[in-house]
N, C-alpha and C positions, 0 to 999 in steps of 0.2 A: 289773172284778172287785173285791169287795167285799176288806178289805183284813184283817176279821177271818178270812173265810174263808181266806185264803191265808195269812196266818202259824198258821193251825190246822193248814195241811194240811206247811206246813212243819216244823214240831214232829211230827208224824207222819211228816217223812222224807222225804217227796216234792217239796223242793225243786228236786231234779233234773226233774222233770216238769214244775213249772209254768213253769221257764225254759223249756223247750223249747215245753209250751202256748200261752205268751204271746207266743214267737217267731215261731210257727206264726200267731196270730192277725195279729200285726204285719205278716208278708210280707204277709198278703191286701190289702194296701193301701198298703205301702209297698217300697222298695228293702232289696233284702240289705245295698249297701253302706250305705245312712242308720241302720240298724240301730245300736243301742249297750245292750251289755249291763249298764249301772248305767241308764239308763233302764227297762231292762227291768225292773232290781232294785227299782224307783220305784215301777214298777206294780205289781207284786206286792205289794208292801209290806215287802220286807226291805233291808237293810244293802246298799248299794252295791257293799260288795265280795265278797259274800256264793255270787257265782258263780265265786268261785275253787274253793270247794268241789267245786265239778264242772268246771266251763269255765274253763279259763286264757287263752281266748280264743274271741273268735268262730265260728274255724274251727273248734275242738272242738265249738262248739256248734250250729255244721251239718252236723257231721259225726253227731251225735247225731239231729237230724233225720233225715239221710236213711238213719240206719240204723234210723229207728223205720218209715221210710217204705218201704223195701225188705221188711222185716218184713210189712209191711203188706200191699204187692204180691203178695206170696208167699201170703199167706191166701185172697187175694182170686181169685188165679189157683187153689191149690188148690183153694178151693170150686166155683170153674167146672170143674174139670175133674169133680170128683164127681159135680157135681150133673149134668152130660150125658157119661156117661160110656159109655151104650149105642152111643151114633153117634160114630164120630170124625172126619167130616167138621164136625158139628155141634160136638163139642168143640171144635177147633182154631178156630172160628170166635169161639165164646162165650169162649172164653180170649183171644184178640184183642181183643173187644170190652168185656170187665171189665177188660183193662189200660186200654183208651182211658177210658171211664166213671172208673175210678179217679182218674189222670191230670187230668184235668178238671174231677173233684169236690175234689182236694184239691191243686192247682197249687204251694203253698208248699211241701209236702213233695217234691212231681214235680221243684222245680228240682233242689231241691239233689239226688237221684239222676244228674245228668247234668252239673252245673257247674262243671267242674274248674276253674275261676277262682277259687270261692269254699271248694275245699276241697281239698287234697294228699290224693288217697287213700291214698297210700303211709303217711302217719303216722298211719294209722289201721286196723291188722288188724283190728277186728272190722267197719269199712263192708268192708274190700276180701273178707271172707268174706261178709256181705249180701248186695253186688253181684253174688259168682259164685254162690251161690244161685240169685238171681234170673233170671240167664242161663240156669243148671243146668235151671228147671222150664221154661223154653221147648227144649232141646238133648234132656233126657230126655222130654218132649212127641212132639218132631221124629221120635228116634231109635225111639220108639213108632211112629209114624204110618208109618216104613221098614221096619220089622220085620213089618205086616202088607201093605206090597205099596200105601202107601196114595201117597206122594208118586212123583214124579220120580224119577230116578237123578241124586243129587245128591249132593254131600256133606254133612254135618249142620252144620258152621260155614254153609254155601252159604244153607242152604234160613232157618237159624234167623237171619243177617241179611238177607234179605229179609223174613220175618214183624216184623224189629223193625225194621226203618226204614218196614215199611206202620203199624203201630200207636202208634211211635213221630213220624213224617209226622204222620198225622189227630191224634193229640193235642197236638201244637207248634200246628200250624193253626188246631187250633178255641178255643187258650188263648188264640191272640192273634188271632182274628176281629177283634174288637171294635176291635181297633187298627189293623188291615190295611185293615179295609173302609167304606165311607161310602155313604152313597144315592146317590151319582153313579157309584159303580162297580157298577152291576146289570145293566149291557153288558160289563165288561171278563171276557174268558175265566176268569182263575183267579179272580175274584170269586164266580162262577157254577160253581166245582169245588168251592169252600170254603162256600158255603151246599149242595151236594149233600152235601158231607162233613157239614155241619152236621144235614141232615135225617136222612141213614141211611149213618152209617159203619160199621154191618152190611154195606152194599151190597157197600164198598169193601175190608172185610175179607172177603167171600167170593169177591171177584173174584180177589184174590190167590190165597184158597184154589185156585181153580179154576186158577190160573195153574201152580199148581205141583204137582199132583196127577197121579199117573197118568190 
């Protein structure tokens, strides 16, 4: 990143963004923990210490992450449900499968949603409001899909973690293919589940659906 643009854009305020920008682009290639936020200040091109302004530390600044990333979820599943909004067997499908797509297009943001190692949700109200958000559009989903006669006789915590340990499963698995699997495992059973995932975890998000539908 060019070093004029970024102290431009810093002067305009958005300081806070590009830490979190440049942290984002960091995970895609490296560890949460080798992370260091005056390196980060490096590349940017500002003052070392200049992320106290916003981050007092790390965990602040994962925590900023995953509440831009839950944000994010939330758009992405709203527009799924809009946009198939006619069929609700089809909806609950395509909302499954824009969390996974999500998930897998932007893994650096998806960790930090789920890695209580690397971030105390509790000292952070506005992730722990994100979070229930984002639970909220799969329960308010659910409790839709019970209202017209469409799921199981279940209860709605029941049915909404099975939908996210199916969504949540396919997207842990296909982040880490790459590291799980090698050319000599094209005999072994979950090798040969994890490239079926790989090809159409559509499939595997309607099989659920089917599982739990009246």
């Amino acid at each position: 990143m060019p070093k004029q643009t970024v102290v431009s854009r810093y002067h305009h305020g958005n300081l806070r963004q590009s830490f979190i920008d440049a942290a984002c682009e960091y995970l895609k290639h490296a560890s949460a923990e080798s992370l260091s936020l005056r390196e980060l200040a490096r590349e940017i091109g500002v003052s070392q210490t200049a992320h106290y302004r916003h981050f007092k530390s790390k965990n602040a600044l994962f925590a900023a992450i995953a509440i831009d990333g839950f944000e994010l979820l939330h758009k992405v599943i709203s527009e799924a449900q809009e946009k198939h909004e006619e069929d609700f067997s089809v909806t609950f499908t395509e909302v499954g499968l824009a969390y996974v797509n999500w998930a897998i297009t932007n893994p650096e943001k998806y960790q930090m949603l789920h890695d209580s190692l690397l971030i105390d949700i509790a000292q952070y109200p506005a992730l722990l409001t994100a979070s229930k958000q984002s639970f909220e559009d799969l329960t308010n989903l659910i409790e839709k899909g019970i209202a017209i006669g469409f799921f199981i006789p279940r209860a709605v915590p029941e049915l909404a973690g099975a939908m996210w340990v199916c969504v949540h499963g396919i997207a842990s698995l296909l982040m880490t293919r790459s590291k799980m699997l090698s050319a000599a495992d094209v005999d072994n059973p979950a090798a040969q589940a994890i490239e079926q995932l790989s090809q159409d975890p559509r499939a595997t998000i309607e099989l659920l659906v089917q599982s739990i539908r009246r």
